[in-house]
N, C-alpha and C positions, 0 to 999 in steps of 0.2 A: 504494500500500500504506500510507505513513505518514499520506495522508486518513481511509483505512477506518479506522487503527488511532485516531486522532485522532476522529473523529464516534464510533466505539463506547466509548470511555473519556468521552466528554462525556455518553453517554446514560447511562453507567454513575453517573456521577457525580450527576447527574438526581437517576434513579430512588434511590439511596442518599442522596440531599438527600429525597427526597418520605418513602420509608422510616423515616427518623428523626424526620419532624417529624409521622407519623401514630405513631409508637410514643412522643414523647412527649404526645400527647394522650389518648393512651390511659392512658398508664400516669403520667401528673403527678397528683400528689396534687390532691382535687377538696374542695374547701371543704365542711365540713357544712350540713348544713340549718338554717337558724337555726327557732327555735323556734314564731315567727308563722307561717310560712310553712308547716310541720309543722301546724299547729295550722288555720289555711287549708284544708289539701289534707285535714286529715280531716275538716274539715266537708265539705266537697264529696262524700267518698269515704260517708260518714256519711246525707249526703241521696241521694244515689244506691244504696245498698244501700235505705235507707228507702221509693224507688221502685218498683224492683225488688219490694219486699214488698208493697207496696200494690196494683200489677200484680196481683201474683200471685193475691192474697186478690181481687183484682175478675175475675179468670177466673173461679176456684172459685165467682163467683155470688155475692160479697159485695159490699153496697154502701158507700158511704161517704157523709156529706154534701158536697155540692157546695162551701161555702164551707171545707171542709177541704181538696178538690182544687182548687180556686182557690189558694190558700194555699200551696200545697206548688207546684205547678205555677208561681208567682209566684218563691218562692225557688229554685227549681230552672231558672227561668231568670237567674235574678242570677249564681249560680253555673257556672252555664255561659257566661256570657259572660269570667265570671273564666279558665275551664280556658283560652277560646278566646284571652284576650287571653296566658297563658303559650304558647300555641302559636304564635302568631303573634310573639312577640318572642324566640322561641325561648329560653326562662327555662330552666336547667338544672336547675330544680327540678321541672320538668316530669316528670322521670323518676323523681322520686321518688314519683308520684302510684299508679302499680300497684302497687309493694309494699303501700303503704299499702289499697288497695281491697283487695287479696287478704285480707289481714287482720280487715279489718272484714268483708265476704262471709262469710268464716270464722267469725267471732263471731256477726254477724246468724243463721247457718243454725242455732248453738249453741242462741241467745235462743229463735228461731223455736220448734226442737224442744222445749222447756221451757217458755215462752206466752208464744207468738203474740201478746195484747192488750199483755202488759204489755212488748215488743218493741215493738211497735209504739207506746205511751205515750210509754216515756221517752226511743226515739231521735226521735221526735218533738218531745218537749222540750228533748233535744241540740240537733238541727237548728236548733228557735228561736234559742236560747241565741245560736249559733255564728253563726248567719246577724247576727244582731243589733247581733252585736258586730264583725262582720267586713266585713257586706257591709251593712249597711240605708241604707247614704246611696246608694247605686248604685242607679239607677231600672231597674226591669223591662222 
């Protein structure tokens, strides 16, 4: 009797050792995102809606020139190597990367509805900007 009571107090003890140390990871305060890193994940979130749109317009039967899809298709792998290397080193900032797309999605659909060209312009010239400044020594 004093074994069973002894192994079930030791599991007890366990499971209330594991219990506290997933409650404090959950709930310890989590460092902000510093402001490069912000500024990163919405270029990326920024060329990926910009994709998305380009997609779209090339269903509906528009075309675009080849060295523009070169281009974008170029930075759109830089950037993807960036998301993959946050995933792979498991970066906590990783998870700040869907609030940020929802956002931009939201705004892009905004732009879209009001014009479509000039949507497509200046987040194009974002994307430059950001890619240029963030990403252009990282080869494709």
């Amino acid at each position: 009797m004093q074994t069973a009571r002894r192994i079930s107090y030791g599991w007890l003890a366990f499971l209330g050792t594991v219990a506290a140390m997933m409650a404090v990871s959950i709930y310890w305060p989590k460092k902000p995102l510093n402001e490069t890193m912000r500024a990163k994940l919405t270029c990326v979130a920024r060329s990926v809606a910009l994709s998305e749109h380009v997609f779209a317009r090339q269903q509906a039967g528009e075309t675009f020139p080849p060295d523009f899809l070169a281009d974008l298709e170029e930075r759109q792998t830089r950037l993807y190597r960036f998301m993959t290397s946050l995933q792979r080193s498991d970066d906590p900032a990783r998870l700040a990367y869907r609030p940020i797309m929802a956002q931009l999605q939201a705004a892009r659909d905004t732009a879209v509805a009001q014009d479509s060209v000039a949507y497509l312009t200046s987040t194009w010239a974002e994307v430059q900007t950001c890619d240029d400044t963030f990403f252009k020594g990282q080869a494709a």
